[in-house]
C-alpha positions in Angstrom: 0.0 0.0 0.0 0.7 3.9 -0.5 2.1 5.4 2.5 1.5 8.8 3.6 2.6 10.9 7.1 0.1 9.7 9.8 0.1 12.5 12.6 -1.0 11.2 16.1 -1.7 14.0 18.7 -1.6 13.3 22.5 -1.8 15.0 25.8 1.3 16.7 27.1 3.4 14.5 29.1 2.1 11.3 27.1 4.4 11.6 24.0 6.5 8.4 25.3 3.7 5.9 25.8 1.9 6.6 22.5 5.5 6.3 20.7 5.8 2.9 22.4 2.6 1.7 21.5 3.6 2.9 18.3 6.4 1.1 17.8 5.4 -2.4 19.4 2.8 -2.0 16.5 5.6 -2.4 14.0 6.2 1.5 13.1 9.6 2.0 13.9 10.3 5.5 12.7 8.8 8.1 14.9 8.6 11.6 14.6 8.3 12.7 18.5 7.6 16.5 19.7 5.7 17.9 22.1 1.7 16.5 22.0 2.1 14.9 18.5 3.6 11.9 17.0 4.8 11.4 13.2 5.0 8.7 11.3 5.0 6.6 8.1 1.9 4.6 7.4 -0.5 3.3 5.2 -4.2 2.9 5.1 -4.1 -0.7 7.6 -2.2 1.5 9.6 -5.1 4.1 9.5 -7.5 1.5 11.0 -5.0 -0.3 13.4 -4.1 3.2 15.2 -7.4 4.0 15.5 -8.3 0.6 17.0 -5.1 -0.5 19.0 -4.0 3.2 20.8 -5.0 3.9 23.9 -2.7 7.1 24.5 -3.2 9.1 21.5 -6.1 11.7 21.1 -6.6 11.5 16.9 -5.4 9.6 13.9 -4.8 12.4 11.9 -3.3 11.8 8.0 -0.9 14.8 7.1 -1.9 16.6 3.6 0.5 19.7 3.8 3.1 21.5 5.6 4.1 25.0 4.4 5.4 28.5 5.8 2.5 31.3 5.8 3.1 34.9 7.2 0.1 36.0 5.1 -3.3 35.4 4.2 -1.8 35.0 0.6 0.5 32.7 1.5 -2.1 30.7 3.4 -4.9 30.7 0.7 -1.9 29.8 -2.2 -0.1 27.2 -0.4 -3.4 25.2 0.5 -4.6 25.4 -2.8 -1.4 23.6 -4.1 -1.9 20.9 -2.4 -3.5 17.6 -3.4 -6.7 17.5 -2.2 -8.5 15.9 -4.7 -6.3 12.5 -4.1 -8.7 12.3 -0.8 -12.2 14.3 -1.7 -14.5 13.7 -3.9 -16.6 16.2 -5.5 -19.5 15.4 -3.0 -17.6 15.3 -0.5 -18.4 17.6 3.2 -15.2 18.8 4.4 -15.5 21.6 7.3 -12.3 23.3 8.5 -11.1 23.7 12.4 -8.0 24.4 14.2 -5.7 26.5 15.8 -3.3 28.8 16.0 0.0 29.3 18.5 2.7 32.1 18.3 1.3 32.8 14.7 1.3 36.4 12.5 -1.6 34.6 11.5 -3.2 34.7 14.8 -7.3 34.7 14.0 -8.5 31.3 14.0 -11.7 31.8 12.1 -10.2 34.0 9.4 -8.0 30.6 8.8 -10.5 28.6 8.5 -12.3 31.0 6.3 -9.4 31.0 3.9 -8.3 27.6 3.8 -11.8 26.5 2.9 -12.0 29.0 0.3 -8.6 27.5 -0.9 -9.9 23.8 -1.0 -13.2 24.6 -2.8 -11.1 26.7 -5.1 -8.4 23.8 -6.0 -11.7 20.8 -6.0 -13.9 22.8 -7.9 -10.8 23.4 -10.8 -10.1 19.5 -10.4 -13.8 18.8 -11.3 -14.7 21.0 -13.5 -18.0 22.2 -11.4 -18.4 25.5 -10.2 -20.2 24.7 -6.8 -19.5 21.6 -4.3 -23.1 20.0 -3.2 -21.3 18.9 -0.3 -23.4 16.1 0.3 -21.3 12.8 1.0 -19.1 11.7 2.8 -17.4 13.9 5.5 -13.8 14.9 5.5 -12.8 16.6 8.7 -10.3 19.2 7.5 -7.7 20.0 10.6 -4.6 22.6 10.5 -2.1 23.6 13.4 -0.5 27.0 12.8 2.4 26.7 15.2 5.3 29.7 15.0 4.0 30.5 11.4 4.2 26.5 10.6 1.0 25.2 8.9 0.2 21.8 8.9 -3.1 20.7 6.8 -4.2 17.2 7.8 -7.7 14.7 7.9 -9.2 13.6 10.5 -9.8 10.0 10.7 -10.9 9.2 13.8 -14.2 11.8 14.6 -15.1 11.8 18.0 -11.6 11.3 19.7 -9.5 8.1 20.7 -10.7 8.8 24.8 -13.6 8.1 23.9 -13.8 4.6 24.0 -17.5 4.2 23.8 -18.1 2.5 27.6 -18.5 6.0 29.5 -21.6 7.0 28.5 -21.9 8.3 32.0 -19.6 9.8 34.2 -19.1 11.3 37.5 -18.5 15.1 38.4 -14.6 15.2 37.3 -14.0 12.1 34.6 -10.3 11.3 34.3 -9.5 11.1 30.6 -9.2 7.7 29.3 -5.6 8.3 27.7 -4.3 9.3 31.0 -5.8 6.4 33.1 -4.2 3.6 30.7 -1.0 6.0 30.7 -0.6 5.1 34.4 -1.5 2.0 33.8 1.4 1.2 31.8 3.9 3.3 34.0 3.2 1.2 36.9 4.2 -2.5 35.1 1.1 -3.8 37.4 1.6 -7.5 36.8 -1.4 -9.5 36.8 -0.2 -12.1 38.8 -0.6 -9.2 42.0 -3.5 -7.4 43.2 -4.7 -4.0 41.6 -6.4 -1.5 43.7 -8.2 1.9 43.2 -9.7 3.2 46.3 -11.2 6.4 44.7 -12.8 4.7 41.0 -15.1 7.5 40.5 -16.6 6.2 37.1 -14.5 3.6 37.0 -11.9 5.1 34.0 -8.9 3.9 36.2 -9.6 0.1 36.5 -11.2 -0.3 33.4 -8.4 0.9 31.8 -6.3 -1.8 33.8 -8.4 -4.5 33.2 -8.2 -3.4 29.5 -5.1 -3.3 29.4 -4.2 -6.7 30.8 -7.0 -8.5 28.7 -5.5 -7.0 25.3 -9.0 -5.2 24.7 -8.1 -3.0 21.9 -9.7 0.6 23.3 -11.3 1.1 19.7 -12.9 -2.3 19.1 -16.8 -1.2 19.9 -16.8 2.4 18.5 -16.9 3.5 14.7 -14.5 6.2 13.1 -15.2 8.4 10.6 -12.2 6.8 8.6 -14.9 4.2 7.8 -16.8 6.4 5.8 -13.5 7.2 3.1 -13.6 5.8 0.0 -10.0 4.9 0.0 -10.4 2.5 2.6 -12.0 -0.8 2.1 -14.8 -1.9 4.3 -12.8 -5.3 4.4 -9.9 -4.1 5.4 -11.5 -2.7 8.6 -13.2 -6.2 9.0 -9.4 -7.7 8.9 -8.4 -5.0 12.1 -11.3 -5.6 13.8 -10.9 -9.4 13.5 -6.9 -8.8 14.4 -8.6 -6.9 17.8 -11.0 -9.7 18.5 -8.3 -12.2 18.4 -5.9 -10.7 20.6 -7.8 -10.8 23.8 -6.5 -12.4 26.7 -8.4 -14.1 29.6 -6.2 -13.7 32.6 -7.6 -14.0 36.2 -7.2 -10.1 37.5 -7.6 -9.5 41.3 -9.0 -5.8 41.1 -9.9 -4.3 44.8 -12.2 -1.3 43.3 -14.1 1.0 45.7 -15.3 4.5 46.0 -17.0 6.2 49.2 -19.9 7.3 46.9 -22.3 4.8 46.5 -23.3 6.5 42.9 -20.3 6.3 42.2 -19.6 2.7 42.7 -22.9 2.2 40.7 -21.3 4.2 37.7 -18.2 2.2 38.2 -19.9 -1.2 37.9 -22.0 -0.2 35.0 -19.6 1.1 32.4 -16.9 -1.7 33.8 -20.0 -4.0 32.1 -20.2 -1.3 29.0 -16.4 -2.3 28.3 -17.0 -6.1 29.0 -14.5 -6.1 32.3 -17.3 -6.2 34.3 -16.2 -9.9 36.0 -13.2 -8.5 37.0 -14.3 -5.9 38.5 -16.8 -5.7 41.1 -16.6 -2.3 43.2 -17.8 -1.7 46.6 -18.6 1.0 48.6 -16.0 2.0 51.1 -13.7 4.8 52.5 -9.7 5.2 51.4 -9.3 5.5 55.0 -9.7 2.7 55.9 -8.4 0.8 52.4 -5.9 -2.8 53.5 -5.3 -5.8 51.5 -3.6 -8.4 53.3 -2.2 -9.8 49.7 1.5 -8.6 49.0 3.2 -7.0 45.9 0.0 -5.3 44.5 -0.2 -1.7 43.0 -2.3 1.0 44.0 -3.7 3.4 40.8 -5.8 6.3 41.7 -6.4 9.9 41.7 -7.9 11.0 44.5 -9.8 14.3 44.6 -8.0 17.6 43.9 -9.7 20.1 45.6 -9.3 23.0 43.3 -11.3 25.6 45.6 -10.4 26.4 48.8 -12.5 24.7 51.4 -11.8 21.8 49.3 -8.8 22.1 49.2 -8.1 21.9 52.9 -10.4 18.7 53.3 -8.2 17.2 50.6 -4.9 18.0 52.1 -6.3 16.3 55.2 -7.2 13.7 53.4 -3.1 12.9 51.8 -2.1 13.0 55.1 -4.5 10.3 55.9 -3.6 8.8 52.7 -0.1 8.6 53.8 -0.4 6.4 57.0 -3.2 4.1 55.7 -1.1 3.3 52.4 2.2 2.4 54.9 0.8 -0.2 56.2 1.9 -2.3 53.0 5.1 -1.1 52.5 5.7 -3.9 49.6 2.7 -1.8 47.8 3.9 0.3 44.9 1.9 3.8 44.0 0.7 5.6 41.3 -0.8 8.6 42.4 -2.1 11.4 40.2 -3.4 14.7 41.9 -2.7 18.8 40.8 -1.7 19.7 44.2 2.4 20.8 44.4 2.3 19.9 47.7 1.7 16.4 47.6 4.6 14.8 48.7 4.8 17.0 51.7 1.8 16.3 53.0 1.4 12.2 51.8 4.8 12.0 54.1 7.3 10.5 51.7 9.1 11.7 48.8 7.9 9.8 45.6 10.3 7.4 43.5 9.7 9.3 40.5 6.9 11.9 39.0 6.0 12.8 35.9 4.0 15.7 34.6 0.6 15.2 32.5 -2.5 17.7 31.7 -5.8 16.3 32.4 -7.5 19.0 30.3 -5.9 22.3 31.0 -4.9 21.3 34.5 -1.0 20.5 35.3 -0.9 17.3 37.4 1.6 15.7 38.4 1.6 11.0 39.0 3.5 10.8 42.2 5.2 7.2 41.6 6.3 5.0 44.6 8.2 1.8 44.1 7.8 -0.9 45.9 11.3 -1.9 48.0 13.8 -4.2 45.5 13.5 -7.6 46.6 
């Protein structure tokens, strides 16, 4: 098959893990800068990314990449390129983006102009003077970064987080991406327990049980790659099939709870939306009080952050508390995300490691603790 540049754009902080995911998918020449990933790929590689990753945000395929300081520029550079190789002459394709550190600094004038540009160019190629618009869509993305524009389709429509099993969720929903991020930083082996003592809607253990089980995070949602010509309704019937086969059935000892009884509810509901719901069975029940008599496990959670100020005093009680009930199994490791600096200070013990990560447009930080070396 062709190949083309496949852009995959994450969340600050998650770069790494969509890279390796990336690359134990057999694409070993990345691209890597901050929130995006570049590669080679072809049109399999369209469906498998959109099915297999569970760190990036978009599957996004790269059309052009040009210089613009003007509006001129803009309009003649888009127009160049090849758009015709993608959309038909029925095709819908809208136009959305951004722009950062730009001279061309008004998003909507952007898209005004590189629409203009694209109708311009298709309606030459076809030999019509006016696109019904009327088929398939064609999500038209740019990035305008330090005068840098980047023109690329979007394959995947709603994006990767949404994996289709949250319908509902609680007050503050951890993004998806982020849950199976810690999930992989904390090499949980299934042969230990997992806990999360604060599920919320569950996004944290799913994840994990996800994870473990191989459940590819894009196996019961569509994209709106399947709607392209280019790509063969058979070949996304060979992905899906690849997805299906790879899923384990490994005995997971998941110690789920939440001191919400909705929220256990929500937890249990959507665990059964993304068929984990045997392995996970949450109760009701305070962190306080969490112990598991097993050894070796791994603690994943992100207990509440407290962003105004009464709350945040409760919560910063709460770490503290945090800190003496999680000592009590000191063979335990930690993954603990939370936006509060003061973390380690107050939890009572430095962490092992930390590493930054935006949930939305909040810095966090995942406090890590490692269990002793045996």
């Amino acid at each position: 098959m062709e190949q083309f540049e496949i852009i995959i754009p994450t969340l600050l902080g998650l770069e790494a893990f969509a890279a390796r995911e990336l690359r134990r998918m057999g694409y070993e020449e990345l691209t890597v800068e901050d929130g995006r990933i570049t590669f080679m790929g072809d049109l399999e590689a369209v469906c498998r990314a959109n099915l297999f990753l569970r760190t990036g945000e978009r599957v996004l395929i790269k059309i052009a990449q040009f210089t613009a300081r003007t509006f001129d520029e803009l309009f003649e550079n888009t127009k160049a390129a090849d758009w015709s190789a993608w959309i038909d002459r029925n095709d819908k394709f809208p136009v959305k983006g951004h722009s950062i550190k730009s001279q061309l600094a008004s998003v909507p004038d952007c898209q005004s102009i590189i629409k203009k540009a694209i109708a311009v160019s298709l309606s030459s190629k076809y030999g019509i003077e006016k696109l019904p618009e009327d088929g398939a869509l064609y999500q038209v993305q740019f990035s305008l970064r330090s005068d840098t524009v980047t023109l690329m389709l979007d394959t995947s429509g709603a994006p990767l987080h949404k994996r289709g099993y949250r319908q509902k969720s609680n007050g503050a929903p951890l993004r998806e991406t982020i849950a199976a991020a810690m999930v992989m930083m904390s090499h949980w082996k299934y042969e230990f327990p997992f806990a999360d003592p604060f599920c919320g809607s569950g996004t944290i253990p799913i994840e994990a049980a996800m994870f473990k089980q191989n459940i590819a995070p894009g196996l019961n949602r569509s994209f709106a790659a399947e709607q392209f010509s280019q790509i063969p309704q058979a070949l996304w019937n060979v992905c899906r099939a690849e997805a299906r086969d790879m899923r384990r059935g490994l005995p997971l000892e998941m110690h789920v709870s939440d001191i919400d009884a909705d929220c256990v509810s929500l937890t249990a509901h959507n665990a059964q939306e993304a068929g984990v719901g045997e392995y996970i069975k949450p109760k009701r029940a305070d962190a306080r009080n969490f112990l598991c008599g097993r050894r070796n496990g791994t603690i994943i959670c992100t207990p509440p952050y407290g962003e105004r100020m009464g709350e945040t005093r409760e919560c910063e009680k709460l770490y503290k508390q945090m800190g003496q009930v999680f000592m009590r199994m000191p063979d335990w490791s930690y993954y603990i995300l939370t936006s509060n600096e003061r973390f380690e200070q107050l939890f009572g013990r430095r962490a092992s490691k930390r590493r930054k990560v935006y949930n939305g447009m909040l810095k966090c930080n995942v406090y890590q603790y490692f269990a002793p070396k045996k």
